[in-house]
C-alpha positions as CSV (number, residue, x, y, z in Angstrom):
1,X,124.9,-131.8,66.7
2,X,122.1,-133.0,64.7
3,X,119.8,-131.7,61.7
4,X,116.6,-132.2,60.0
5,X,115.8,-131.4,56.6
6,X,112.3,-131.3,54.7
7,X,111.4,-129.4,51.4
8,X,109.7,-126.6,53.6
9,X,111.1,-125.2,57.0
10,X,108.5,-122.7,57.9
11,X,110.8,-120.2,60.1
12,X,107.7,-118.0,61.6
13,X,104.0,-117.3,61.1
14,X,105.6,-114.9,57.6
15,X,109.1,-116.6,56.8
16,X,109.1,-120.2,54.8
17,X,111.9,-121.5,53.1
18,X,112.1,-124.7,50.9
19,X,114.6,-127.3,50.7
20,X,116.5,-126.1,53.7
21,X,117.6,-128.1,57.1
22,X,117.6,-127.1,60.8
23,X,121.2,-128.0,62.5
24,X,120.7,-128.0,66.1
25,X,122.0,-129.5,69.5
26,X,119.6,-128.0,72.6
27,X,119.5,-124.9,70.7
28,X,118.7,-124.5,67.0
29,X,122.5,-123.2,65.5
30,X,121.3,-122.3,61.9
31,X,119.2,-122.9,59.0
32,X,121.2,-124.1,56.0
33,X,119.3,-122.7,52.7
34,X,119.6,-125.3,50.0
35,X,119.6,-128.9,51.2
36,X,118.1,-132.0,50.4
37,X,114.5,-131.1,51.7
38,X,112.4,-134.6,51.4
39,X,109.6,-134.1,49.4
40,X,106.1,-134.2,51.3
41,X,108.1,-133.3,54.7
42,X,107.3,-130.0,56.6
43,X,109.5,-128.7,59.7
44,X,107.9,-126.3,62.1
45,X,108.3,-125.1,65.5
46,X,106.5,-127.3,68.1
47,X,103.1,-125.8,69.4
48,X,101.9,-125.0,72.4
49,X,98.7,-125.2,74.7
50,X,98.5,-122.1,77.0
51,X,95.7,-123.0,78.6
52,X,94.9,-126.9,79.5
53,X,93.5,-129.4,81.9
54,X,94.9,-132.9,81.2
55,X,93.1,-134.3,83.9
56,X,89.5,-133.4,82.2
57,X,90.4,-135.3,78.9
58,X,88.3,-138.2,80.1
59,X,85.3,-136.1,80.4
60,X,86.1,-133.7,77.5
61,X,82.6,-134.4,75.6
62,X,80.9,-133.3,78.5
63,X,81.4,-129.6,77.3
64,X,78.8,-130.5,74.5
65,X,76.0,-130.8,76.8
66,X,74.5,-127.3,76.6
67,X,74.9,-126.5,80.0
68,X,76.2,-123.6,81.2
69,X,79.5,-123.3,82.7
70,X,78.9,-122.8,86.2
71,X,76.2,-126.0,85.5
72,X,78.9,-128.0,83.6
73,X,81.4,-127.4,86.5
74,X,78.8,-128.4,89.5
75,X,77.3,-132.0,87.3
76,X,80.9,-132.6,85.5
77,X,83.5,-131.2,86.4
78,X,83.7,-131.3,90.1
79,X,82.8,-135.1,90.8
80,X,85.4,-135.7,88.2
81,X,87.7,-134.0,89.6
82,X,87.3,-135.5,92.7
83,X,88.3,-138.3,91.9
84,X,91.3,-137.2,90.2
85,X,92.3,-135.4,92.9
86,X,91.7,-138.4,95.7
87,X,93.8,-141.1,93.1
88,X,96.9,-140.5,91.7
89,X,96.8,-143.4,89.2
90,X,93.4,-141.7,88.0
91,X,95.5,-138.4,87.5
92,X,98.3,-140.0,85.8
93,X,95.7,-142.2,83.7
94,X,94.2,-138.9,82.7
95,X,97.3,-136.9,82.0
96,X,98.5,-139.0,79.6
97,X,95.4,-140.0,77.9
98,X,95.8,-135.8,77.3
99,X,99.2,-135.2,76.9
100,X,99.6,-137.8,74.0
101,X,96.7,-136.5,71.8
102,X,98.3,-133.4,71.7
103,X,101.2,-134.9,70.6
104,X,100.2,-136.1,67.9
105,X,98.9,-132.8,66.9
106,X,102.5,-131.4,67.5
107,X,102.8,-130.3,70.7
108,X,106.0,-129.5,72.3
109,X,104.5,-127.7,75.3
110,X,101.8,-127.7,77.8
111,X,100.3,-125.0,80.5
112,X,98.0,-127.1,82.6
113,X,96.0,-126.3,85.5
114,X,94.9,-129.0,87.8
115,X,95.2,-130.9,91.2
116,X,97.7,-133.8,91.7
117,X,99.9,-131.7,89.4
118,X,103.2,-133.8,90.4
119,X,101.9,-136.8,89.6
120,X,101.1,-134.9,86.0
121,X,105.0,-133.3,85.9
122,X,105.6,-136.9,86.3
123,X,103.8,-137.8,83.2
124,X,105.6,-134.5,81.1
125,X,109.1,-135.8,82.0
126,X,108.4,-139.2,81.0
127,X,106.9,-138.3,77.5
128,X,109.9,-135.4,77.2
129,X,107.2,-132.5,76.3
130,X,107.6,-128.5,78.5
131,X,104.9,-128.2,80.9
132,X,104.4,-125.2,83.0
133,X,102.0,-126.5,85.8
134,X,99.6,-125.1,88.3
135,X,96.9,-125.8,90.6
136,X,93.1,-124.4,90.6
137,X,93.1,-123.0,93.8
138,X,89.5,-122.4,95.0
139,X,88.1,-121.8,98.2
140,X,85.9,-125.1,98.9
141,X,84.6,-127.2,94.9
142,X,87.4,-130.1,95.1
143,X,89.5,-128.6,98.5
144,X,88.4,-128.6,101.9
145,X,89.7,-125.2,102.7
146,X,91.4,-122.6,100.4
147,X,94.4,-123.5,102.3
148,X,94.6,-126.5,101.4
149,X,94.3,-125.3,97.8
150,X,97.8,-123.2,98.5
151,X,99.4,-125.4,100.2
152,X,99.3,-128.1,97.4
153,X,100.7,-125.5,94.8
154,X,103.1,-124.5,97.5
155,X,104.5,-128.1,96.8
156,X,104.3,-128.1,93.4
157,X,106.6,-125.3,93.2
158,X,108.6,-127.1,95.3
159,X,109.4,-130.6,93.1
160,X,109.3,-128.0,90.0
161,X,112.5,-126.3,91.0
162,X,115.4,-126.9,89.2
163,X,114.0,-129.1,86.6
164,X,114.5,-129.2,82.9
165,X,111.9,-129.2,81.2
166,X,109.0,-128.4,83.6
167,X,108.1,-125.3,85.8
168,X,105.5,-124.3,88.1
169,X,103.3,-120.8,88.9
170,X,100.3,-120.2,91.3
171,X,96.9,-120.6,89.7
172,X,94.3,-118.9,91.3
173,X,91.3,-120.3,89.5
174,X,88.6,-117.3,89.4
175,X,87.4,-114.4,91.1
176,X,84.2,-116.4,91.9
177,X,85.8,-119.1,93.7
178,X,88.1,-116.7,96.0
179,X,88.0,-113.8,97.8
180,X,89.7,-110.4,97.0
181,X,91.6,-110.9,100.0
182,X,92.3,-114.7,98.7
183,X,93.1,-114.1,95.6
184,X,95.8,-111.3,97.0
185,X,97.3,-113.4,99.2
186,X,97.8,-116.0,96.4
187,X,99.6,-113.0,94.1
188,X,102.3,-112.1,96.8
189,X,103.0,-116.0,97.3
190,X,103.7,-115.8,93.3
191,X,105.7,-112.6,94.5
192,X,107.6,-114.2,97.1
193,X,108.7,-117.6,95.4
194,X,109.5,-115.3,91.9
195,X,106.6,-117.0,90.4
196,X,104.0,-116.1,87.3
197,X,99.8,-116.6,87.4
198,X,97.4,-119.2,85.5
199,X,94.3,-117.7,86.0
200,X,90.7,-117.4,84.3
201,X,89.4,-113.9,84.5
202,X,86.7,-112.5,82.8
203,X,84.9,-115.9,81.5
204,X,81.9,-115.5,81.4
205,X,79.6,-112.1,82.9
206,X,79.0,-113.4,85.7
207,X,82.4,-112.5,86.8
208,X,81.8,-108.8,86.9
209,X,78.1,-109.3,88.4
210,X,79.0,-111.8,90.7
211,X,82.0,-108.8,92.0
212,X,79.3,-106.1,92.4
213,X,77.0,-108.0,94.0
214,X,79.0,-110.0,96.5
215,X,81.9,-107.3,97.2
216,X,81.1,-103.8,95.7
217,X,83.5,-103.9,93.2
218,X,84.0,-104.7,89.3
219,X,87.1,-106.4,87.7
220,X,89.0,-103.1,87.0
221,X,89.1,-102.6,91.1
222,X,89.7,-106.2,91.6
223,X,92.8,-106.6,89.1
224,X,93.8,-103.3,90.9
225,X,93.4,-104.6,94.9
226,X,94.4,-108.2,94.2
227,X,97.5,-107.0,92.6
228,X,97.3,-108.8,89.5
229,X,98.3,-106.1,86.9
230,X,101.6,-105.9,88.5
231,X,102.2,-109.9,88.0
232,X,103.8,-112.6,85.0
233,X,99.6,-114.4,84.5
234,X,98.4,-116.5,81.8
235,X,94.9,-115.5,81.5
236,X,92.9,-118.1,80.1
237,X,90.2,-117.1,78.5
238,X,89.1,-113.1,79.2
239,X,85.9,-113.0,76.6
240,X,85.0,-110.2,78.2
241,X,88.5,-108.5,80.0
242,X,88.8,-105.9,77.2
243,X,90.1,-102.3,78.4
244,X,90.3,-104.0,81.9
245,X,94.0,-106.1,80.8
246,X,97.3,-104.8,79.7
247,X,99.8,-106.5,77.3
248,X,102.2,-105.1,79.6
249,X,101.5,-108.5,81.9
250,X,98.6,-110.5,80.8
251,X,99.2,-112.8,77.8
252,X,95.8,-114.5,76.8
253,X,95.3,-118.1,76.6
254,X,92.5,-118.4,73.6
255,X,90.1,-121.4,73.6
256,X,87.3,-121.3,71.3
257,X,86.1,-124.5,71.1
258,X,85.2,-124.6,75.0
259,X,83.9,-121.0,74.8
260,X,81.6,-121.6,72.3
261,X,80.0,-125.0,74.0
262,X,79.4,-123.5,76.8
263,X,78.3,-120.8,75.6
264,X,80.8,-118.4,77.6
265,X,80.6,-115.6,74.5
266,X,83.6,-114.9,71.7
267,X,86.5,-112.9,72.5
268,X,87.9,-110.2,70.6
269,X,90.9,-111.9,69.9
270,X,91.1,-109.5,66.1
271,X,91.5,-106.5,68.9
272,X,93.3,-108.4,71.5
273,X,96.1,-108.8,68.7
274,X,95.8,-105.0,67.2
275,X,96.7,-103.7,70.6
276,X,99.7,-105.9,71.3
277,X,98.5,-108.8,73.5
278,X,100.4,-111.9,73.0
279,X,98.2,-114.6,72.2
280,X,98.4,-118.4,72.3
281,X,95.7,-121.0,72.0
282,X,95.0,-123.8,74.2
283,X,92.5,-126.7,74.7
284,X,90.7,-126.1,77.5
285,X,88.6,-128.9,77.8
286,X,87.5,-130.6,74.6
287,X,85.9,-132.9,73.3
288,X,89.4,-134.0,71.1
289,X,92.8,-132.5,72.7
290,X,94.1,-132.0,69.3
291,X,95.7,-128.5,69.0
292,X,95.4,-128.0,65.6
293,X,91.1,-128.0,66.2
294,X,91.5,-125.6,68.6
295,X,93.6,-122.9,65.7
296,X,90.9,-124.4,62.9
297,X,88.1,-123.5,65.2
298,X,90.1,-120.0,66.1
299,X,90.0,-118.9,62.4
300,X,86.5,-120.3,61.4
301,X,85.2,-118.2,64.4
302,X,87.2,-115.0,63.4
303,X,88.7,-115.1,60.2
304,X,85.4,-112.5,59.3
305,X,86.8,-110.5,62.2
306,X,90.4,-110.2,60.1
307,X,91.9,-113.0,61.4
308,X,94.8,-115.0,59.3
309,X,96.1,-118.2,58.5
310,X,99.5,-116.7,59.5
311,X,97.8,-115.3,62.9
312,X,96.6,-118.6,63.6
313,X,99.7,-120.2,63.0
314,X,101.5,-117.5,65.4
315,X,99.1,-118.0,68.1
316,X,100.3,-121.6,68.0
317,X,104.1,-121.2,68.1
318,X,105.1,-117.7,69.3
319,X,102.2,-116.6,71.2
320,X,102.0,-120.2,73.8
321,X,106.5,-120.0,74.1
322,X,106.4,-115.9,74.7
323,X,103.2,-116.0,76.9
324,X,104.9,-118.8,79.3
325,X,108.6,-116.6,78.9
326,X,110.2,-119.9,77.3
327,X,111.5,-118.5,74.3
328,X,110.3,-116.5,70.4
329,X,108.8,-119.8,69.7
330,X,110.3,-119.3,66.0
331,X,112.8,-121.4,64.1
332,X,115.7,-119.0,64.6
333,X,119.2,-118.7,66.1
334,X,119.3,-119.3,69.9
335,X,116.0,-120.5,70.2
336,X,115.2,-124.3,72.2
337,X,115.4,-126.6,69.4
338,X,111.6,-127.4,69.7
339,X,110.9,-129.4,66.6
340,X,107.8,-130.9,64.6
341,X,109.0,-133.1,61.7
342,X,105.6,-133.4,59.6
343,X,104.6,-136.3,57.2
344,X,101.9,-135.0,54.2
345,X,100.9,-135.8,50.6
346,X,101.4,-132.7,47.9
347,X,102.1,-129.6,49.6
348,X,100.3,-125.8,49.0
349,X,101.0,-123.8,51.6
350,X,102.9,-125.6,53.8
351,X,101.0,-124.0,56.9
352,X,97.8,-124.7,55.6
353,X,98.6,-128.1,54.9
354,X,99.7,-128.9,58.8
355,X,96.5,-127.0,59.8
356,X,94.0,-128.1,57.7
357,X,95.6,-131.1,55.9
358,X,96.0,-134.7,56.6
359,X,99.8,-133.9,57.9
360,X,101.2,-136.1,61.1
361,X,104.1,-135.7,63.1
362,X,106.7,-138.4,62.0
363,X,108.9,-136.9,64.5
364,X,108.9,-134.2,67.5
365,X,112.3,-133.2,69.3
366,X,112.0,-131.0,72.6
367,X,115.4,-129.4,73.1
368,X,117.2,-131.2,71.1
369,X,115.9,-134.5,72.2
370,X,114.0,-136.8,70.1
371,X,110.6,-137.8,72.2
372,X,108.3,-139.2,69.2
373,X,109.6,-141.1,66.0
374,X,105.9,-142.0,64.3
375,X,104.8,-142.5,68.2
376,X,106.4,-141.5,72.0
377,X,109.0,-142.8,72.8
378,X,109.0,-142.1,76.7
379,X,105.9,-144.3,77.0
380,X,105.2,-147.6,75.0
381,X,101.8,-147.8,73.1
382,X,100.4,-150.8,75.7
383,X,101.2,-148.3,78.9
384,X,99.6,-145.6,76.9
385,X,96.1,-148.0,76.1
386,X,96.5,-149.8,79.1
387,X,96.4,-145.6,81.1
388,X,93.6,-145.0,78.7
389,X,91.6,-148.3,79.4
390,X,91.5,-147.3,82.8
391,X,90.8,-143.7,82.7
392,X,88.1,-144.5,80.4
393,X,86.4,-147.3,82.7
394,X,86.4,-145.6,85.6
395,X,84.7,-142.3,83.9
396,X,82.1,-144.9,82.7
397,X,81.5,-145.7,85.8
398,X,80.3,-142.3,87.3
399,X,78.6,-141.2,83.9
């Protein structure tokens, strides 16, 4: 059994308590009302990312280019991800160039899509953060043949199985880059193996267009043949999925920093929430992989819209854990004892300070296991630099 204890305990998005400590093992047990919170500490739930590629964190400024995002994908992405994809040291470079920013913005769980996604399980376990992992299947880009695409997630689900911290789904990357008929086959593979989706739907316009044109049908007749609306999918993104998604199994993965670079359009994420959605942010690519951007950037872009501190905040917590199944992502009874410990001068509103102060994680547990005390402890710094040194100089050299 252990506990924490910090002047505020911020329960959920609406529920903050001061002077109070969280006694825990795997699972929190209780909050004790009354204890001796340290002054200028702040205990939340971890955060999540719902929608991530580690692997891109080396290219992350690219997005800043003022290309658009089929053009960002064909002179960035791709030949990037090439190379991730061919070198496994490059993957795990990348990965935890990734996965270590956002852990120092207090992140206790990751949904990323990529290639050589064992090698980036690998990385999770070793830093002791969630990860639910998939890979971007596509018919041709990085694979030689969509098969090849399925049969690499195949394997991922595979090594996930069973594990503690880390779990797998299918991630069929975009109606563009499959088939109908593709894209179906990939949704009963999820069916088969008791599996959700990671997908990106409704990006960008050209999803819809690009259906009419090449098959004769929009999005509402592709969710319907493909048989997405009857699956578990993260859909990253959906700027323009309104009135074609149902809360009843899509949970949206929100990321307006890479939306607005690329110009992909806002989403109505005021209307998304008003009709029951859950909601979670992620980082996409970016030009930082610091979560706590991502929510600023969420409320500067909608607050007009009606958006909240407090929404923002949920988006975080409860929307990333509910969207991936893995819990209320709230500081209650029962729930994984997924824990940010946070370090920060004078204290206002205790979530405003993490978000928009100069807070830091002093610690992070992830079920009940302490994985950062003022740095990771599954990794040492000089692994960490020397990862990043490389990552770094081999994106150098194809920039």
């Amino acid at each position: 059994m252990g506990d924490v204890c910090g002047e505020y305990v911020v329960i959920d998005a609406y529920h903050v308590v001061r002077n109070a400590c969280v006694i825990f093992n795997s699972f929190i047990k209780r909050i004790e009302e009354g204890g001796p919170g340290e002054p200028g500490t702040i205990i939340t739930h971890g955060f999540g990312s719902l929608h991530t590629h580690l692997a891109l964190r080396p290219i992350g400024w690219t997005v800043t280019s003022s290309a658009s995002l089929d053009e960002w994908v064909r002179r960035y992405a791709w030949p990037w991800e090439r190379l991730v994809k061919a070198d496994s040291e490059l993957a795990t470079a990348s990965a935890v160039w990734g996965a270590y920013e956002l852990m120092k913005s207090g992140v206790t769980l990751v949904a990323d899509m990529h290639f050589n996604e064992v090698k980036v399980g690998e990385v999770m376990e070793k830093l002791g953060i969630r990860s639910d992992l998939s890979v971007a299947i596509m018919d041709g880009g990085v694979f030689e043949s969509f098969e090849e695409a399925v049969e690499e997630n195949k394997e991922l689900i595979r090594w996930a199985r069973g594990r503690r911290a880390v779990t797998a789904r299918y991630g069929p990357c975009t109606p563009r880059l499959l088939t109908p008929e593709q894209y179906g086959l990939v949704v009963q593979l999820a069916v088969e193996d008791g599996v959700g989706l990671h997908t990106h739907i409704a990006e960008v316009p050209d999803d819809e267009l690009y259906l009419l044109k090449r098959y004769g049908i929009g999005l509402r007749d592709f969710v319907s043949v493909t048989g997405l609306s009857t699956m578990n999918a993260v859909v990253a993104h959906a700027i323009w999925a309104f009135g074609l998604i149902e809360p009843s199994w899509a949970s949206i993965a929100h990321s307006p920093r890479s939306n607005t670079a690329l110009g992909d359009g806002k989403a109505p994420i005021v209307k998304y929430l008003a009709d029951g959605f859950v909601v979670g942010l992620g980082v996409d690519v970016a030009p930082r992989y610091d979560i706590r951007e991502e929510a600023r950037a969420a409320y500067y872009l909608h607050s007009l819209d009606g958006l909240t501190i407090e929404n923002v905040y949920a988006m975080l917590t409860e929307g990333s854990y509910a969207g991936l199944g893995l819990g209320m992502g709230r500081l209650v009874k029962g729930e994984p004892a997924d824990l940010v410990v946070w370090r920060v001068g004078d204290v206002g509103n205790p979530i405003s300070s993490v978000l928009f102060g100069n807070a830091h994680p002093a610690k992070i547990f992830v079920g009940g296991s302490l994985v950062w005390d003022n740095g990771p402890i599954g990794i040492s710094f000089k692994e960490i630099n020397e990862l990043i040194h490389f990552a770094y100089s081999v994106m150098r050299k194809g920039a």
